[in-house]
N, C-alpha and C positions, 0 to 999 in steps of 0.2 A: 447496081450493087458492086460495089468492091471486091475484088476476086483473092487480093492480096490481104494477109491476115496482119494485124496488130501488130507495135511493139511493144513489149514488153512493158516500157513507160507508159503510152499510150490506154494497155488494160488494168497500167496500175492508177490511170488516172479514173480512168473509169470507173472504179472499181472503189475508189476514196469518194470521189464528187463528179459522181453522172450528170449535173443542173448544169457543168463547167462544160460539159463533155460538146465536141461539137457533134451536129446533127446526124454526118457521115458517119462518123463514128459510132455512133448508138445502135444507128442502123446496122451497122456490119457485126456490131457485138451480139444483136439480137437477133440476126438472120446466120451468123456461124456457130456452131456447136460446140468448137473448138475455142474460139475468143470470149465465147461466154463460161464457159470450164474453167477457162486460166481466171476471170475475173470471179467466180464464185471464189476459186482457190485464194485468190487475193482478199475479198471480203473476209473471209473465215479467219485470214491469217492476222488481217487489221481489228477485226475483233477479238483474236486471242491477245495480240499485244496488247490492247485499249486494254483488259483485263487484266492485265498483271501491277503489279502494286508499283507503286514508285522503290527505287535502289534507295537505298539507306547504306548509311557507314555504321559498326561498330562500332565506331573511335571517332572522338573526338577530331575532324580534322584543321580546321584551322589552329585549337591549342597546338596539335602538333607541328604543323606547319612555323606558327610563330617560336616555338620554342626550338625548334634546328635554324633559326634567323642570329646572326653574330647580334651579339649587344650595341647598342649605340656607345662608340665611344666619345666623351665629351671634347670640345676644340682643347687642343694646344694653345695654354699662353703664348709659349715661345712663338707658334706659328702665326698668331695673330697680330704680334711685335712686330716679328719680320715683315707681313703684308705692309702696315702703317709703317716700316719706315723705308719701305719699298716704295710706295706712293708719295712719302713725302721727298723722298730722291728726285723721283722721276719730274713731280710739279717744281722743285728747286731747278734739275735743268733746263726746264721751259720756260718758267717762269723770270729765275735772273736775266738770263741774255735779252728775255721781253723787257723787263724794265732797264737795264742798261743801256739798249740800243733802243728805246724808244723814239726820239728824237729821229734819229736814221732811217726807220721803219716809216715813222710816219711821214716824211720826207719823201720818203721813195714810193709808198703807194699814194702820192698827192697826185703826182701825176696820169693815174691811171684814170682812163675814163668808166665813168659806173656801169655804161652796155659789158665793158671787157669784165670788170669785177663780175658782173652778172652773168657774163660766160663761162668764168670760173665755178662762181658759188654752183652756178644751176646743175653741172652734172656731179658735182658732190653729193650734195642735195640727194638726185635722183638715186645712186648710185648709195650712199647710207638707206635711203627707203628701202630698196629692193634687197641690202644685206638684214635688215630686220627685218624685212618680212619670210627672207630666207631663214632665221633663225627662230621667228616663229613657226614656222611649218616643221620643224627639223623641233622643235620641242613637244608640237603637238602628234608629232608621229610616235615620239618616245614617249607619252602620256598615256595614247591608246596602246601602243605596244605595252602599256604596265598595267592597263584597262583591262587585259585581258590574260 
């Protein structure tokens, strides 16, 4: 027999679900006076709780909730102007010097060999996967964090 009494946890598990309990354990609940006290005390006290009625609110609380929420405010034309001629800035610098120095460009990677092109491309490649996967995990963190 076990000389040393329970913890607390232990008589609280007991005490919820003795069929879980291990064998030691039952035994020493049911051969101490004292760990069998504490576990009536725990039954008693899980049956007053299981008793008492679910918490209810008075008040509506999600109306309340939503209605201290700022209004959605609708996009800015202005700001939606700006983005599009922000993007067509950006692809006009890419874009012209691409079609001007075409000829040149193509010229100067003729000579590369395709293993080198494909030592280039491959850690691009790798290297955009692992930022999108980084941006997916980094959105799904902020989705459970709004989950809850």
């Amino acid at each position: 027999m076990n000389t040393q009494h329970l913890s607390e946890m232990d008589i609280q598990q007991y005490a919820a679900d003795k069929a879980n309990c291990g064998a030691d354990m039952i035994l020493h609940v049911e051969s101490c006076e004292k760990c069998r006290a504490a576990a009536a005390v725990y039954r008693q006290l899980f049956a007053a709780v299981r008793e008492q009625p679910p918490a209810a609110f008075d008040f509506d609380l999600p109306a309340l909730v939503v209605s201290r929420l700022p209004a959605a405010r609708p996009p800015s034309p202005a700001g939606s102007r700006l983005l599009y001629l922000l993007a067509i800035a950006v692809l006009g610098c890419i874009g012209i010097p691409l079609y001007l120095f075409r000829e040149t460009l193509l010229k100067m990677y003729a000579g590369i060999l395709p293993m080198a092109i494909y030592l280039i491309i491959l850690p691009i490649a790798v290297i955009f996967i692992f930022q999108c996967l980084e941006l997916y995990r980094n959105h799904q963190k902020r989705m459970d964090a709004l989950n809850y």
